[in-house]
C-alpha positions in Angstrom: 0.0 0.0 0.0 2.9 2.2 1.0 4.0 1.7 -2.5 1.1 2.5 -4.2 1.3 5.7 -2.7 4.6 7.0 -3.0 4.7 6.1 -7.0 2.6 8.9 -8.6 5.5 11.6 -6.3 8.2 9.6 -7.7 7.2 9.0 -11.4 7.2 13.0 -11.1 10.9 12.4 -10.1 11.6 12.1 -14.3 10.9 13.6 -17.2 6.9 14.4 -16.5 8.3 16.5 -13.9 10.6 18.1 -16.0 7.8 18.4 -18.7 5.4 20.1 -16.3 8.5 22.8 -14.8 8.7 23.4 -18.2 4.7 23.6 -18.6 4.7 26.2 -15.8 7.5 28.0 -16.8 6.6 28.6 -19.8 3.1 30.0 -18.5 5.1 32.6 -16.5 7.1 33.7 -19.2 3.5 34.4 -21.7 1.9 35.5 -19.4 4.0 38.0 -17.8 5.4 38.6 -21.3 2.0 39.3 -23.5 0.9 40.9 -20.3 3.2 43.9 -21.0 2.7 44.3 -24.6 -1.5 43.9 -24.1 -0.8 47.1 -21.5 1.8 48.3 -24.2 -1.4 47.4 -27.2 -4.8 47.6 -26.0 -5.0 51.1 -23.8 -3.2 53.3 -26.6 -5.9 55.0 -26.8 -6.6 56.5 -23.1 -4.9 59.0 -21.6 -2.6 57.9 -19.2 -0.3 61.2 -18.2 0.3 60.3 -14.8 2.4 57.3 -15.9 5.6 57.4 -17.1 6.4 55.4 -20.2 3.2 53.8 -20.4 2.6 53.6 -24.0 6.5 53.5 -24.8 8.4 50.5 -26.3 10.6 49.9 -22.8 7.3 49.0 -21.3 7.7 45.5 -23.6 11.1 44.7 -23.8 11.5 45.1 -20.1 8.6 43.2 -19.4 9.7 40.2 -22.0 13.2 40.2 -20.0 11.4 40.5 -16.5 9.1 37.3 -17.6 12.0 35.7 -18.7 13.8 35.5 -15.3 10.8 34.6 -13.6 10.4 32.1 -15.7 13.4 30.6 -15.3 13.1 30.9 -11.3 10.2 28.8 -12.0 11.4 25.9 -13.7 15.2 26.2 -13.5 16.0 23.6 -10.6 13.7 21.0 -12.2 14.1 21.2 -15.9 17.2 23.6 -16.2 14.2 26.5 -18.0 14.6 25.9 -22.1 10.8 27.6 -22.0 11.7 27.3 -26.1 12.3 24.6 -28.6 14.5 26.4 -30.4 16.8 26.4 -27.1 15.5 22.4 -26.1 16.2 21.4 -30.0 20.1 23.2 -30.2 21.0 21.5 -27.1 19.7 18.2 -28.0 21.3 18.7 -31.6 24.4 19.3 -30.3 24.3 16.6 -27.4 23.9 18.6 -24.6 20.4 17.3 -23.9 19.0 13.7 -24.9 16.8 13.3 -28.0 14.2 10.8 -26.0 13.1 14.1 -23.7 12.7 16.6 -26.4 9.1 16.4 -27.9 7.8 16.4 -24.0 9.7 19.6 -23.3 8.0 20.9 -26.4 4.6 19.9 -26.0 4.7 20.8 -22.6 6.1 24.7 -23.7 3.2 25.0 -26.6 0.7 24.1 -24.2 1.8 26.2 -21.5 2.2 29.4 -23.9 -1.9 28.1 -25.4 -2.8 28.3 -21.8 -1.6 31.3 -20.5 -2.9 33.0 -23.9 -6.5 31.9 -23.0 -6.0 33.5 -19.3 -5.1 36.7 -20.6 -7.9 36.8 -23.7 -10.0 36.3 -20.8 -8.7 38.6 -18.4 -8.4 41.3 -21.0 -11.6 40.3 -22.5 -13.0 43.8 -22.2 -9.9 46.2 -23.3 -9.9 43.9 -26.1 -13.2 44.8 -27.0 -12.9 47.9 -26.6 -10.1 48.2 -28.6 -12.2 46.2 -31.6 -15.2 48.1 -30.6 -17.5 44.8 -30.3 -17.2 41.6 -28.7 -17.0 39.7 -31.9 -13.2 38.7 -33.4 -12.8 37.4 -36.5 -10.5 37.4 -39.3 -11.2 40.8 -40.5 -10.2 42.3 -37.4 -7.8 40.4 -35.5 -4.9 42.5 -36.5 -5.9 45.1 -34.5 -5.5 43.0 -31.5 -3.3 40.3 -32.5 -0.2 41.6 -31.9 -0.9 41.3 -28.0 -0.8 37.2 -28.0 1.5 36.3 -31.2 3.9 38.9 -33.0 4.1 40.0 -36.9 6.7 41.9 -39.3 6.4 45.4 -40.1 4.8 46.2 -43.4 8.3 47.7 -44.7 9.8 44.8 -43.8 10.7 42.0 -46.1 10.0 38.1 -45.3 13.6 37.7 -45.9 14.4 40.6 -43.5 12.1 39.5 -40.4 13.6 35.6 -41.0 16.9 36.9 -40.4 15.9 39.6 -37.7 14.6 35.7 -35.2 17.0 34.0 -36.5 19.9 36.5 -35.3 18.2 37.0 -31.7 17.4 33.5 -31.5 21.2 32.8 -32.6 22.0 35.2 -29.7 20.1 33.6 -27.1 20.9 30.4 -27.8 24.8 31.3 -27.8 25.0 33.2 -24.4 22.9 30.2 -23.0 25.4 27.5 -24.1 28.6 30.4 -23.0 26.7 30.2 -19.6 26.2 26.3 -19.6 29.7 26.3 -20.4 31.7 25.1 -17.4 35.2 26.2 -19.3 33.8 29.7 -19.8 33.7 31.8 -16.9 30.3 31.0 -16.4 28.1 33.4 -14.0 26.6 32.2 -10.5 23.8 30.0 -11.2 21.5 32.0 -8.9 22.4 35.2 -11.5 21.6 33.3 -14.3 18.0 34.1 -14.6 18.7 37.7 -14.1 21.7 37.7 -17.1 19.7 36.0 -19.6 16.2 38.3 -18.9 18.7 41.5 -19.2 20.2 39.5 -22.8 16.3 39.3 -23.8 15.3 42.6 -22.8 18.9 43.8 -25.1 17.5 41.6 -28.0 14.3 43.1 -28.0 15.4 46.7 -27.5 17.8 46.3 -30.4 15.9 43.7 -32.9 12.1 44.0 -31.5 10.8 46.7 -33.8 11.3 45.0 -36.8 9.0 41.4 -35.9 8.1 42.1 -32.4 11.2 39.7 -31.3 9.6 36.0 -30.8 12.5 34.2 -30.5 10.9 31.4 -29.3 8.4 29.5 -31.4 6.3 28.4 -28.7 5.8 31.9 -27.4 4.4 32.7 -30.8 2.7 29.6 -32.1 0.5 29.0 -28.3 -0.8 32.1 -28.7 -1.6 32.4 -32.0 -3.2 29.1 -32.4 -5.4 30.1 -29.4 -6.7 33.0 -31.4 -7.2 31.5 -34.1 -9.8 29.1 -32.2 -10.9 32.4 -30.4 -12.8 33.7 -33.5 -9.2 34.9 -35.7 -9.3 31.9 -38.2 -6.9 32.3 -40.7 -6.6 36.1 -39.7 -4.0 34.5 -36.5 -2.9 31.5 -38.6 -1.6 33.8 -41.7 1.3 33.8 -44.1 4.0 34.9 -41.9 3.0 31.8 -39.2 6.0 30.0 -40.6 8.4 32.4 -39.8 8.6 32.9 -35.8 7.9 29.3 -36.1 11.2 28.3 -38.0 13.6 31.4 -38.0 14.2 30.6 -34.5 15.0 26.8 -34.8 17.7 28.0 -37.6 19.5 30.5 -35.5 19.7 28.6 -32.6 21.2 25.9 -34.3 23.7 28.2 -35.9 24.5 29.6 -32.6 25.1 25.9 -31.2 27.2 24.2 -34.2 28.7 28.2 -34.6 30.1 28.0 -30.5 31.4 24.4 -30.5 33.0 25.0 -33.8 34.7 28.1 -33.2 34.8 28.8 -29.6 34.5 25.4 -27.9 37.7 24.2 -30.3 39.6 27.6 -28.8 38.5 26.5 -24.9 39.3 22.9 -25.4 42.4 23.4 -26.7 43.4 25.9 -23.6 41.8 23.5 -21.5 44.2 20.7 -22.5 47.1 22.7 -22.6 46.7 23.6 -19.3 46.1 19.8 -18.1 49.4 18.8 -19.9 51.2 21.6 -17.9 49.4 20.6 -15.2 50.6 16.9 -15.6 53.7 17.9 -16.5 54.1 20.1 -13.4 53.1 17.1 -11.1 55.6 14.3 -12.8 58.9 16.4 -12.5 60.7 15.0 -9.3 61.3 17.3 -6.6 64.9 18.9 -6.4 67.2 17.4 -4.3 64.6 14.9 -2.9 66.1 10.9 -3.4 63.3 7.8 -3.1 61.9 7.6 0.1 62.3 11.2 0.7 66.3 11.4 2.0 67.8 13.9 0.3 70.2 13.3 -2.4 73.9 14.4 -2.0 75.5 16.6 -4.6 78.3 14.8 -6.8 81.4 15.9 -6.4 83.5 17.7 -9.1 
């Protein structure tokens, strides 16, 4: 009976534990994340004078880096945080993670970005229609609102030029997480962590975000906007430029991955050895002076 009992804790022990820090995390970064831009988005329109920066860009970069470290706090003891499967697929790829985990992480991050999507749609509900000016969404007039759950190009910007624009913060991210992981860097505290990598997001989005909004993560982007879509957007959320937060990120995280062992990792593992050899070299050179069983050897005579 005792048994019985103590198996569903420890079968959360593995990799459904993992899965749900990662569920949970990943919550906490959408929500906290789509939170800012929705007070960034939906209350343009009223006068707010009394609060500084409200309707300004800062307002969403530092909320996207602020998520991100809560996020991590969250899940980082548990499943070490990806919160992305560009980040779960580049370490895998790379053998830094094992294959047979990967689609739970990611499963688990879509449906905690789908669920924390439907939490704010509901909790926003009326700013959102009041930004539409009715309670019905559809196609037609998603865009007006869309933005606050899933993330788009500006119209002078090409396909070609948003792809790049994820791919390079993804590519980023992806490379100052494996620098951190990276026990023959000079890797940061662990409990500063959290806090380095929501500052690198809020950098990326402060210097890349205009241009696409910054995804960076295709689960932050997909979640939402297939929750959307079943929220009345249609095809309006699932448009033409779905595929690009959805595989931009993938490709520059790789890049970043294979770019850091190939380039960097070669540079620290060939210091790395040099230093052992020294090292060895340093402990098998006999004392001076010093004979077997420690008597001292005499000086020959000239």
């Amino acid at each position: 009976m005792a048994n019985r009992v103590a198996s569903p804790t420890y079968s959360l022990a593995g990799v459904r534990g993992e899965a749900l820090a990662e569920f949970f995390g990943t919550l906490v970064l959408v929500l906290f994340g789509d939170g800012a831009v929705a007070s960034f988005v939906l209350f343009r329109n009223i006068p707010l004078e009394n609060i500084p920066f409200a309707h300004t860009w800062p307002v969403v970069f530092l909320g996207w880096g602020f998520a991100l470290m809560l996020g991590i706090y969250v899940a980082g003891a548990v499943s070490g945080a990806h919160l992305n499967p560009a980040v779960t697929l580049s370490l895998a790829t790379t053998k830094r993670f094992p294959w047979n985990k990967v689609w739970q992480y990611i499963v688990a991050q879509m449906l905690g970005a789908f669920v924390a999507a439907a939490i704010l749609f509901f909790i926003y509900r009326g700013a959102i229609n009041h930004t539409l000016g009715t309670s019905q969404i559809n196609s037609g007039n998603i865009a007006k609102i869309g933005n606050v759950f899933y993330t788009s190009k500006q119209d002078f910007v090409g396909t070609f030029g948003a792809f790049c624009t994820e791919a390079l913060g993804t590519a980023l991210l992806v490379g100052m997480i494996i620098v951190i992981l990276d026990r023959r860097n000079q890797p940061v505290q662990a409990n500063l962590n959290p806090l380095i990598l929501g500052l690198l997001l809020a950098a990326i989005g402060a210097s890349f975000g205009l241009n696409t909004g910054f995804a960076v993560n295709p689960a932050r982007d997909f979640g939402p906007r297939l929750w959307m879509a079943l929220a009345g957007g249609g095809l309006g959320a699932l448009n033409s430029y779905t595929w690009v937060p959805l595989l931009a990120p993938i490709v520059g995280g790789l890049i970043a991955a294979f770019g850091y062992d190939y380039i960097l990792g070669h540079v620290l593992a060939a210091r790395e050895a040099k230093s052992t050899s020294e090292a060895s070299a340093r402990t098998a050179e006999p004392a001076v002076g010093v004979g077997m069983r420690g008597r001292r050897l005499r000086k020959p005579e000239r």
